[in-house]
PDB file with one MODEL, atoms N, CA, C and O in Angstrom:
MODEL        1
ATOM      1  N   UNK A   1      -8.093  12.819   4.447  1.00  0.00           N
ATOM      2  CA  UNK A   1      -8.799  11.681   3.911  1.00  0.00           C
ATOM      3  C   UNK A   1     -10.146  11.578   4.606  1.00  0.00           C
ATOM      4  O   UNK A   1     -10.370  11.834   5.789  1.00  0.00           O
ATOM      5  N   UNK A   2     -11.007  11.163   3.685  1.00  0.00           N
ATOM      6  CA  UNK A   2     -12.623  11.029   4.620  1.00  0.00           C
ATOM      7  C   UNK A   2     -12.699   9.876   4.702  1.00  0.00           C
ATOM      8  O   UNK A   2     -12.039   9.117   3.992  1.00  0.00           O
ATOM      9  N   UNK A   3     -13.853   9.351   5.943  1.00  0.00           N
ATOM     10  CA  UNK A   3     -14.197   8.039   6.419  1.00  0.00           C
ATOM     11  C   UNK A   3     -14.251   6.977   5.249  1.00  0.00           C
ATOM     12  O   UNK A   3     -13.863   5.809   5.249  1.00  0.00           O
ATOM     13  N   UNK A   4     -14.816   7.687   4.302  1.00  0.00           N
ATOM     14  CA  UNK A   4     -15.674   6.289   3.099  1.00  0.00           C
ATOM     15  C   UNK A   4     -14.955   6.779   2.294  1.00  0.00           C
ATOM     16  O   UNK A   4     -15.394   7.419   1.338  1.00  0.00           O
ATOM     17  N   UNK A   5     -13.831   6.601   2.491  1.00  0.00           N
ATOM     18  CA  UNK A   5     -12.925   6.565   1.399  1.00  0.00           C
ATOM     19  C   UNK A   5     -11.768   5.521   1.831  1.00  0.00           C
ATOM     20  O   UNK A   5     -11.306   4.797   0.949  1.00  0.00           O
ATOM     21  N   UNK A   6     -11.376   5.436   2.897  1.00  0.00           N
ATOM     22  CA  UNK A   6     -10.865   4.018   3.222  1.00  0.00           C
ATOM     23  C   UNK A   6     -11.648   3.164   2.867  1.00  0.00           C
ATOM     24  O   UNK A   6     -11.053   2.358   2.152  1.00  0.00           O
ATOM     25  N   UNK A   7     -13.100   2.812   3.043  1.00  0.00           N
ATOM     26  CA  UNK A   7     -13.454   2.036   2.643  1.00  0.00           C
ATOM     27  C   UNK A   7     -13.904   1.372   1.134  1.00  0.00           C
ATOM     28  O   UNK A   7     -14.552   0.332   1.015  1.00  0.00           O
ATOM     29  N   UNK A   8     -13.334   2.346  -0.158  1.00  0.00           N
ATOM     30  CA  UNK A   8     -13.859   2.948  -1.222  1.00  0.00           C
ATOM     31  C   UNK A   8     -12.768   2.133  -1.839  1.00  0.00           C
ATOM     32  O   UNK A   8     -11.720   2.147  -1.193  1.00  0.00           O
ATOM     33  N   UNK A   9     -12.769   1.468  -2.872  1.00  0.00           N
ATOM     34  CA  UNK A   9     -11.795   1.182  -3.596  1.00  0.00           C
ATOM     35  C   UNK A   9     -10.754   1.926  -4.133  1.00  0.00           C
ATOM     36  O   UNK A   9     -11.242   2.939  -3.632  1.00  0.00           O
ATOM     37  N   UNK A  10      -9.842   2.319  -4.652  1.00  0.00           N
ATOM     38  CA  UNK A  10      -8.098   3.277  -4.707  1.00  0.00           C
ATOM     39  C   UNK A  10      -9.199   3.661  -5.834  1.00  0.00           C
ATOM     40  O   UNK A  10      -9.937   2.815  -6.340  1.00  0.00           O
ATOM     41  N   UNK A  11      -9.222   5.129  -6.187  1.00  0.00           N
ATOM     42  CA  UNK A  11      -9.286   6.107  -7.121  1.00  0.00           C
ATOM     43  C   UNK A  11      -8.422   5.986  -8.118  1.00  0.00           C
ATOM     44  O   UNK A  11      -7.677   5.037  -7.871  1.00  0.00           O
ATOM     45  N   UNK A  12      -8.039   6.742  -9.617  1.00  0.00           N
ATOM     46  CA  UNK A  12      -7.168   7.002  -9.996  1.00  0.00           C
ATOM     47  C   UNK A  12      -7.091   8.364  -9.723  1.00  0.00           C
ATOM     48  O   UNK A  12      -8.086   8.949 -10.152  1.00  0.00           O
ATOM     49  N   UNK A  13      -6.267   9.108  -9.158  1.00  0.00           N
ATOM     50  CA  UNK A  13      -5.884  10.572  -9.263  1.00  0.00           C
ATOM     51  C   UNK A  13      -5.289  10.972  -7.748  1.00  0.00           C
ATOM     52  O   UNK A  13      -4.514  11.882  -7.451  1.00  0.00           O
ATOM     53  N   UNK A  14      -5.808  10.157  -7.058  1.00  0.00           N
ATOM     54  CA  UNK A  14      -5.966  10.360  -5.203  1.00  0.00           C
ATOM     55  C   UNK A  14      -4.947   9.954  -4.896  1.00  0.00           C
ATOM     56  O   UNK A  14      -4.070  10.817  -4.943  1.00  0.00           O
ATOM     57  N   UNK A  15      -4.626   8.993  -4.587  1.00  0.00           N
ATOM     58  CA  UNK A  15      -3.014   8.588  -4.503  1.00  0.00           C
ATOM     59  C   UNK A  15      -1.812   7.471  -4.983  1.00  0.00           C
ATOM     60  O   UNK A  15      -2.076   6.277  -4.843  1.00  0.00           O
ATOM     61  N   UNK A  16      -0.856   7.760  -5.393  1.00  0.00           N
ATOM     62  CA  UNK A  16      -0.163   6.932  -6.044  1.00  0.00           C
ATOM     63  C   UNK A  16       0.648   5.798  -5.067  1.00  0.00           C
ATOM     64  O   UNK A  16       1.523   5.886  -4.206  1.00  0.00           O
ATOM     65  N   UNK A  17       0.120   5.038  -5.484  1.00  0.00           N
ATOM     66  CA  UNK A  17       0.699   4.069  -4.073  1.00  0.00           C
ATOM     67  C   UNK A  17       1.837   3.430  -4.694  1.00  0.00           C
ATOM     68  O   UNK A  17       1.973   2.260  -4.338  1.00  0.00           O
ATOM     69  N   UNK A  18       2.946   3.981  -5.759  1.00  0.00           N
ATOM     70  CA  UNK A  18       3.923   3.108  -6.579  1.00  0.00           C
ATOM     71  C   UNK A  18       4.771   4.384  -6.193  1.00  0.00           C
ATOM     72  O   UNK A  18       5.915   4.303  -6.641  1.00  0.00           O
ATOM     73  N   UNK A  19       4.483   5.704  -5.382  1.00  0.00           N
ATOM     74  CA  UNK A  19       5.187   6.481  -4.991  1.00  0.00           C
ATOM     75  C   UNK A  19       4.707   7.282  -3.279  1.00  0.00           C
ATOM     76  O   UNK A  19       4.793   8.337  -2.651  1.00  0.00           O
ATOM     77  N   UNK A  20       4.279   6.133  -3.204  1.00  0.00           N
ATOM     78  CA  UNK A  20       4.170   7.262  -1.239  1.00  0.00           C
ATOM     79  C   UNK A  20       5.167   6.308  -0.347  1.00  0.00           C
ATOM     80  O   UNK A  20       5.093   5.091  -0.176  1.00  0.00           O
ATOM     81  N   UNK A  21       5.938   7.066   0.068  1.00  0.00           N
ATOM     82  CA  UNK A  21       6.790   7.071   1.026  1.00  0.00           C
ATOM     83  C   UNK A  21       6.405   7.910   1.859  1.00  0.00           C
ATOM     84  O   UNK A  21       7.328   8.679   2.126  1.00  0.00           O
ATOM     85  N   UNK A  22       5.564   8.117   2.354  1.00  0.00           N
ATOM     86  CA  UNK A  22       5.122   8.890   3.600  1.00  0.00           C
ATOM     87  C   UNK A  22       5.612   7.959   5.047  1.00  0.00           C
ATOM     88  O   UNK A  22       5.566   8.676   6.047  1.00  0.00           O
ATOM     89  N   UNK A  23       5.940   6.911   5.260  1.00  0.00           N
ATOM     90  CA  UNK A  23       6.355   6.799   6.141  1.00  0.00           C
ATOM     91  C   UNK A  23       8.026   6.764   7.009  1.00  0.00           C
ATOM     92  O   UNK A  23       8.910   5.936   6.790  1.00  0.00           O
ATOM     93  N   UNK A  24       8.072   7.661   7.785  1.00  0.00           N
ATOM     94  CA  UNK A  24       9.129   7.944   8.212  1.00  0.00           C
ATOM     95  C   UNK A  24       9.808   6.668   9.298  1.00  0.00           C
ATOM     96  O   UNK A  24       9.165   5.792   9.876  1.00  0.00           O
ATOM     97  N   UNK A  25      11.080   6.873   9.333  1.00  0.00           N
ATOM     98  CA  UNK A  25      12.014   5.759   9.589  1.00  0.00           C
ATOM     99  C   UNK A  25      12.581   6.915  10.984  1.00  0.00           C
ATOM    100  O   UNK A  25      12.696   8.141  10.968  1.00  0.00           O
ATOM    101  N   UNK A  26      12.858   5.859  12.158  1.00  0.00           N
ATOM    102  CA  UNK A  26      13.971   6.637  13.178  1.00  0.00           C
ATOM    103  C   UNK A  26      14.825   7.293  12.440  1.00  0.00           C
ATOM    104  O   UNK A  26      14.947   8.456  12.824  1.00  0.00           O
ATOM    105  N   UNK A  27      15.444   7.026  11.565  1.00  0.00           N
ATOM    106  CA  UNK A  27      16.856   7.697  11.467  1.00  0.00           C
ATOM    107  C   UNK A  27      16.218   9.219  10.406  1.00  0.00           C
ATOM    108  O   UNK A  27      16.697  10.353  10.424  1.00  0.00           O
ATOM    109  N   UNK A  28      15.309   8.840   9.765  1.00  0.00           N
ATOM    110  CA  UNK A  28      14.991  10.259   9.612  1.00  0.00           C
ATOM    111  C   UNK A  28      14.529  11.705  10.479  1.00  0.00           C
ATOM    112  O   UNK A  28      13.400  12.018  10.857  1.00  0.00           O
ATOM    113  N   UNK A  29      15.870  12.478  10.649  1.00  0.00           N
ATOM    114  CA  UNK A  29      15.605  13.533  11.531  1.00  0.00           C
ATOM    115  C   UNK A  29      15.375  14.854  10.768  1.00  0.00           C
ATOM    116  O   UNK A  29      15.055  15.811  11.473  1.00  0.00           O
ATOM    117  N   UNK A  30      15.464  15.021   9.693  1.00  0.00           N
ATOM    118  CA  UNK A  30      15.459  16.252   9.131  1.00  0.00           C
ATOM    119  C   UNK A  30      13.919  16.040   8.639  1.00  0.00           C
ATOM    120  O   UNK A  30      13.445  14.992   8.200  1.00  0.00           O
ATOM    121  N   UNK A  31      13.062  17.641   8.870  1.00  0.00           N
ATOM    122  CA  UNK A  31      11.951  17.794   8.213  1.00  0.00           C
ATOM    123  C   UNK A  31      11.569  17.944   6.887  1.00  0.00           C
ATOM    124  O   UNK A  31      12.173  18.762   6.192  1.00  0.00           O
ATOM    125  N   UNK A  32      10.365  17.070   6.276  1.00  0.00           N
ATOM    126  CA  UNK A  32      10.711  16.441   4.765  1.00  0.00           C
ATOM    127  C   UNK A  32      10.003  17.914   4.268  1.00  0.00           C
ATOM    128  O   UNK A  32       9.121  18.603   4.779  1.00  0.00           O
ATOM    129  N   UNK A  33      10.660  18.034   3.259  1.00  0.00           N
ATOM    130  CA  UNK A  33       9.934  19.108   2.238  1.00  0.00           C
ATOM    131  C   UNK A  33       9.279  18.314   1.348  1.00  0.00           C
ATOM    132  O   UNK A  33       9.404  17.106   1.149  1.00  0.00           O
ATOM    133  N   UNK A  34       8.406  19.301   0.713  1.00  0.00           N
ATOM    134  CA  UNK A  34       7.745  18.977  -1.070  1.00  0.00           C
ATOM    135  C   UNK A  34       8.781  19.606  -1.818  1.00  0.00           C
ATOM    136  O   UNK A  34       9.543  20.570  -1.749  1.00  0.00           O
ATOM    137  N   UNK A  35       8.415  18.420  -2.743  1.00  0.00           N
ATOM    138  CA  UNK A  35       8.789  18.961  -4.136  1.00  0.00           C
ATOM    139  C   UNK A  35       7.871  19.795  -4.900  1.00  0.00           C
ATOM    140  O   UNK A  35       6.754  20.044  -4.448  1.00  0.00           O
ATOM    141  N   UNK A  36       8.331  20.323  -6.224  1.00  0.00           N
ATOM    142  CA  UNK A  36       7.111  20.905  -6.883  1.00  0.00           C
ATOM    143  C   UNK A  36       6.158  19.831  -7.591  1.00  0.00           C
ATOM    144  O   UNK A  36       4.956  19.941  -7.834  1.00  0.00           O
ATOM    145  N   UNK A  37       6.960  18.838  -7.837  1.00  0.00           N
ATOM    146  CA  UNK A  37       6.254  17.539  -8.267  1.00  0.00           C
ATOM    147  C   UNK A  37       4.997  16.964  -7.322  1.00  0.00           C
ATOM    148  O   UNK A  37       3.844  16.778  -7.713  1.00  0.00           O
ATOM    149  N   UNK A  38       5.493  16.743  -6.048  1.00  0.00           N
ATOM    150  CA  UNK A  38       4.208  16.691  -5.067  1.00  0.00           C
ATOM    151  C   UNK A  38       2.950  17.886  -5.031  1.00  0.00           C
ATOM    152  O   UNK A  38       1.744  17.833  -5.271  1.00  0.00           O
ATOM    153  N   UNK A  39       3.911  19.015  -4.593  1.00  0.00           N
ATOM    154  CA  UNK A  39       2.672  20.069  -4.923  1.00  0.00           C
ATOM    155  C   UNK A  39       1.822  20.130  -5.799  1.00  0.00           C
ATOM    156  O   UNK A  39       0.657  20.391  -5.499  1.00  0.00           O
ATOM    157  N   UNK A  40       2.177  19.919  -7.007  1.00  0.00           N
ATOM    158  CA  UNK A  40       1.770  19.531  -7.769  1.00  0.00           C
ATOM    159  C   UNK A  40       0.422  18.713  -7.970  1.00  0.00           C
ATOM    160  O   UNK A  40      -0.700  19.096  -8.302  1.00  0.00           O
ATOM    161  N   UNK A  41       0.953  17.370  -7.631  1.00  0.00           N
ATOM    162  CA  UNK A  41       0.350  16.052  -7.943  1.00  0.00           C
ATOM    163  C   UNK A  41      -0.948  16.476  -6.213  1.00  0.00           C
ATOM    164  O   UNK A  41      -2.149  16.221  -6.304  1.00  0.00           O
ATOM    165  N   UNK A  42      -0.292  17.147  -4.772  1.00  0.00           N
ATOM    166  CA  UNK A  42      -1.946  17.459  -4.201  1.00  0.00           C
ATOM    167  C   UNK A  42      -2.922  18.803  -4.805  1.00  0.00           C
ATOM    168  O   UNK A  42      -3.988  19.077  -4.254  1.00  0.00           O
ATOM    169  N   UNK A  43      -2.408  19.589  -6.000  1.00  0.00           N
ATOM    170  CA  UNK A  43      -3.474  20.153  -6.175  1.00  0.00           C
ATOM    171  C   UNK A  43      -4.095  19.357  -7.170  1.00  0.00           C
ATOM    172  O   UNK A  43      -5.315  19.517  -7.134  1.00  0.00           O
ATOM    173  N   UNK A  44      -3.777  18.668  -7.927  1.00  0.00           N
ATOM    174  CA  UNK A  44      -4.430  18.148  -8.870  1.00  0.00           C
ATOM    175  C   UNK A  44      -5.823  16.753  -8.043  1.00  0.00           C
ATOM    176  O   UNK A  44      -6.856  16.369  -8.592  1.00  0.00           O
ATOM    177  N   UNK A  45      -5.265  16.316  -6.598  1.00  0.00           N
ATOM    178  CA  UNK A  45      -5.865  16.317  -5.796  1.00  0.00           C
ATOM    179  C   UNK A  45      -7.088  16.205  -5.256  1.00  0.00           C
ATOM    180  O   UNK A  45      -7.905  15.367  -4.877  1.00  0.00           O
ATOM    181  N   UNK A  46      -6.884  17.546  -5.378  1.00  0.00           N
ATOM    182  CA  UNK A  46      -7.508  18.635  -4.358  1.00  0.00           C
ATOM    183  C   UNK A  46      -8.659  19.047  -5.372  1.00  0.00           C
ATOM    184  O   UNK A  46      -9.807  18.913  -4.950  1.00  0.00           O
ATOM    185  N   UNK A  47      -8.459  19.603  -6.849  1.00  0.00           N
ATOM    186  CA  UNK A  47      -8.909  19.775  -7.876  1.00  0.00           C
ATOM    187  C   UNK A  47      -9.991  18.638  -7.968  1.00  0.00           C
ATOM    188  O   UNK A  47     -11.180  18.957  -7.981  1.00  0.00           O
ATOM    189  N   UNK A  48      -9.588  17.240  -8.035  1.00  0.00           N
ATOM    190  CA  UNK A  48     -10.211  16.232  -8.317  1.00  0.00           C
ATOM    191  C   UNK A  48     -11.430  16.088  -6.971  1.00  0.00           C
ATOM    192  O   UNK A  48     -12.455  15.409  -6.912  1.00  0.00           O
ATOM    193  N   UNK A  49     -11.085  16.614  -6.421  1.00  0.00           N
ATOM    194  CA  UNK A  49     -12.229  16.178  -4.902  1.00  0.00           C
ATOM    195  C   UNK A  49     -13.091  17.573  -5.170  1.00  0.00           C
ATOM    196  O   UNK A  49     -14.264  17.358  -5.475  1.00  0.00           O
ATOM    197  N   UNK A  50     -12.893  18.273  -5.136  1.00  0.00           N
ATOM    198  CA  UNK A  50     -13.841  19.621  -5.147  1.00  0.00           C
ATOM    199  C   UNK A  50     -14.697  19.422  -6.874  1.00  0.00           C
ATOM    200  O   UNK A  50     -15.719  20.109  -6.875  1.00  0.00           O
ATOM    201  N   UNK A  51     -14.556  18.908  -7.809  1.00  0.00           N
ATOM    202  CA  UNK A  51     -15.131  18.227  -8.515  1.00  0.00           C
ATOM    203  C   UNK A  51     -16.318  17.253  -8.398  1.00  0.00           C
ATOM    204  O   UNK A  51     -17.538  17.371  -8.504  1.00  0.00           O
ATOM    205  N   UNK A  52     -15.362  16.122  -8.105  1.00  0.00           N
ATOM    206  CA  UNK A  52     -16.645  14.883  -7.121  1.00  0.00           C
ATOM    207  C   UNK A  52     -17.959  16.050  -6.187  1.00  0.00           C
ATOM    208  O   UNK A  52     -19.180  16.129  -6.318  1.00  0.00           O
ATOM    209  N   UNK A  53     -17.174  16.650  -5.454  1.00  0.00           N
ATOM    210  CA  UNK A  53     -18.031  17.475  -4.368  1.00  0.00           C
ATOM    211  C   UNK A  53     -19.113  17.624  -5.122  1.00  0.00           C
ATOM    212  O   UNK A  53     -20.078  16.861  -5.168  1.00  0.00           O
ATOM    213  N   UNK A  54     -18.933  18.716  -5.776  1.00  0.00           N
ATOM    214  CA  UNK A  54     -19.582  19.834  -6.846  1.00  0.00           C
ATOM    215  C   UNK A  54     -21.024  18.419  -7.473  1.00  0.00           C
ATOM    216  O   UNK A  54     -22.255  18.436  -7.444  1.00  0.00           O
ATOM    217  N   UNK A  55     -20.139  17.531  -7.899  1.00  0.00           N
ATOM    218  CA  UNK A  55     -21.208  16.592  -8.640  1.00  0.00           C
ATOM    219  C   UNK A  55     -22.020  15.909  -7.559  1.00  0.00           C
ATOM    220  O   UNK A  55     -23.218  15.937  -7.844  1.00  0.00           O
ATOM    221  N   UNK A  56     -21.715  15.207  -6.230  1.00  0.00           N
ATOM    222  CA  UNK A  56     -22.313  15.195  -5.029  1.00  0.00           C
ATOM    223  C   UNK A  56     -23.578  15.897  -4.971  1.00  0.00           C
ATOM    224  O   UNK A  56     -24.709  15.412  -4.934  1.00  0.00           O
ATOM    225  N   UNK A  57     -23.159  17.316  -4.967  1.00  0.00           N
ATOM    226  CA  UNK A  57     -24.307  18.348  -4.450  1.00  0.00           C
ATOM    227  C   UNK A  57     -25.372  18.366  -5.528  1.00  0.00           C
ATOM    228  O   UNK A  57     -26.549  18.549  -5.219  1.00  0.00           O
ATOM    229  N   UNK A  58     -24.861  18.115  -7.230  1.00  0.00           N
ATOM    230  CA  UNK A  58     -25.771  18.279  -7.960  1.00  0.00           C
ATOM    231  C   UNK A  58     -26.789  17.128  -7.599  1.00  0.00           C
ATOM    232  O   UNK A  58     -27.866  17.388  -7.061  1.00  0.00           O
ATOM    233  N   UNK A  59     -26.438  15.969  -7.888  1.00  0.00           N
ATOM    234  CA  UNK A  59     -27.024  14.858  -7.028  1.00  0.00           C
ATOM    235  C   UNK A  59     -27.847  14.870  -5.859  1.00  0.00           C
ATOM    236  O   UNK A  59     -28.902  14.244  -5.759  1.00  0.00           O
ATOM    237  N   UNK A  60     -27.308  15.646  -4.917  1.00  0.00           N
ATOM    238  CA  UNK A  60     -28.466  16.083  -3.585  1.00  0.00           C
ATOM    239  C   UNK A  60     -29.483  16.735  -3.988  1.00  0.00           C
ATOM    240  O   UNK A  60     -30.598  16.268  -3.757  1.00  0.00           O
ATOM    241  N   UNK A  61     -29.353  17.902  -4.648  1.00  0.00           N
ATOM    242  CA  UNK A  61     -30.315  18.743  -5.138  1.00  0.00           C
ATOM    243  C   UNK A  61     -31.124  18.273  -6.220  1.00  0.00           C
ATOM    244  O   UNK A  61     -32.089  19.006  -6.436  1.00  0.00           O
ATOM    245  N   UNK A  62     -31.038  17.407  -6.865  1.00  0.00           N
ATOM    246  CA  UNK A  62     -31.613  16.805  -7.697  1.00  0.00           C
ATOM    247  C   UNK A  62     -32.461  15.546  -6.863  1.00  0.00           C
ATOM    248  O   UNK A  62     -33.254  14.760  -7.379  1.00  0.00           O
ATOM    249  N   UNK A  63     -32.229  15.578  -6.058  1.00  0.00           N
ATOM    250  CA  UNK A  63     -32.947  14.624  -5.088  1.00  0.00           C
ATOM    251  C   UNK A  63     -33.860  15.244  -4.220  1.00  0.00           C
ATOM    252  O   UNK A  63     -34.903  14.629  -4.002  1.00  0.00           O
ATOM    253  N   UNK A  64     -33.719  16.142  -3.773  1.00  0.00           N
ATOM    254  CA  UNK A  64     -34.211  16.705  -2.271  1.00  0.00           C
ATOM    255  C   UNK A  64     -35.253  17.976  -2.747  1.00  0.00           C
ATOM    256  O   UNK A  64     -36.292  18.256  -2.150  1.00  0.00           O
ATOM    257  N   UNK A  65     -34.645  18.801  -4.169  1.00  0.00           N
ATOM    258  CA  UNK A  65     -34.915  19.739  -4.488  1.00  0.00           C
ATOM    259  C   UNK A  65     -36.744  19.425  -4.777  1.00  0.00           C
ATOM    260  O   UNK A  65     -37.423  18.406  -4.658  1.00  0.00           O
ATOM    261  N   UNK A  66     -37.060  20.782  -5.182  1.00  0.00           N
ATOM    262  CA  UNK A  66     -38.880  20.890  -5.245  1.00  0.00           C
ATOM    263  C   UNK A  66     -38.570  20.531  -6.821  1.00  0.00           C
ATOM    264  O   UNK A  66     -37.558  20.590  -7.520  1.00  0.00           O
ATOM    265  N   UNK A  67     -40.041  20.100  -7.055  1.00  0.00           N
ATOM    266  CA  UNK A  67     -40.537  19.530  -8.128  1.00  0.00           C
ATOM    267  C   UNK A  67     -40.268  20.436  -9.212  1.00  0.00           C
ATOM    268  O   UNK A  67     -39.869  21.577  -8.980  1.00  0.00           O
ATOM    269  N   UNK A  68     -40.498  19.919 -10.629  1.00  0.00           N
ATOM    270  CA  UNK A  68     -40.506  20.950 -11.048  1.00  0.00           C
ATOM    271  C   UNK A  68     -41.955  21.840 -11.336  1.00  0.00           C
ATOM    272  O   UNK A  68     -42.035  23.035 -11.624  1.00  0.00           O
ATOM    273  N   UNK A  69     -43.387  20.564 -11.109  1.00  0.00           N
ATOM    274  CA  UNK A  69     -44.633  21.056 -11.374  1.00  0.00           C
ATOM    275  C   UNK A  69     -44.863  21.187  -9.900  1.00  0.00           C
ATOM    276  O   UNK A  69     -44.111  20.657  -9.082  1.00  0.00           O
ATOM    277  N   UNK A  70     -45.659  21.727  -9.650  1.00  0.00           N
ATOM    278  CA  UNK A  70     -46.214  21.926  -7.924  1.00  0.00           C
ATOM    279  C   UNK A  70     -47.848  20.755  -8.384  1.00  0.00           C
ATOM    280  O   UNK A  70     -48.421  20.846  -9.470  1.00  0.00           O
ATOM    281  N   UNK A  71     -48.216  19.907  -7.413  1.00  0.00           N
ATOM    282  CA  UNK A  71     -48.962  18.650  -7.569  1.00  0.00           C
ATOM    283  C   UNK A  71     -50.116  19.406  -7.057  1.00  0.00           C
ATOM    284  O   UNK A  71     -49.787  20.161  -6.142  1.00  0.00           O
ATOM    285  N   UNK A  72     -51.485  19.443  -7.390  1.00  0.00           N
ATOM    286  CA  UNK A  72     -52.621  20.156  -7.479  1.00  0.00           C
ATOM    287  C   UNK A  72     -53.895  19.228  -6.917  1.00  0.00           C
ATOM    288  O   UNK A  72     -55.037  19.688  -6.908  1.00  0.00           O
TER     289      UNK A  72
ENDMDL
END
């Protein structure tokens, strides 16, 4: 998870908060596996962030990048 994203309002795609049980209890001693359903649901993820990224950078470069006329 990145910094400004706690602070970011819940996404749709990022995480399902009507299904995380990520937190473990004492009495759980056995190490949790994934399902294929989870695997799943972090590449789609994972997919979704390298996306955002991708559009990020277009955004930078569209900002930072040289003109398209050179100023005379």
């Amino acid at each position: 998870m990145l910094l400004n994203e706690m602070f970011q309002e819940y996404r749709k795609g990022y995480q399902d908060l009507a299904n995380d049980k990520s937190q473990n209890k004492i009495e759980d001693l056995r190490k949790t596996r994934l399902t294929l359903a989870q695997i799943n649901q972090l590449r789609k993820m994972n997919d979704q962030r390298t996306i955002e990224f991708k559009e990020s950078l277009k955004k930078i470069q569209t900002q930072y990048g040289q003109s398209a006329a050179p100023a005379a």
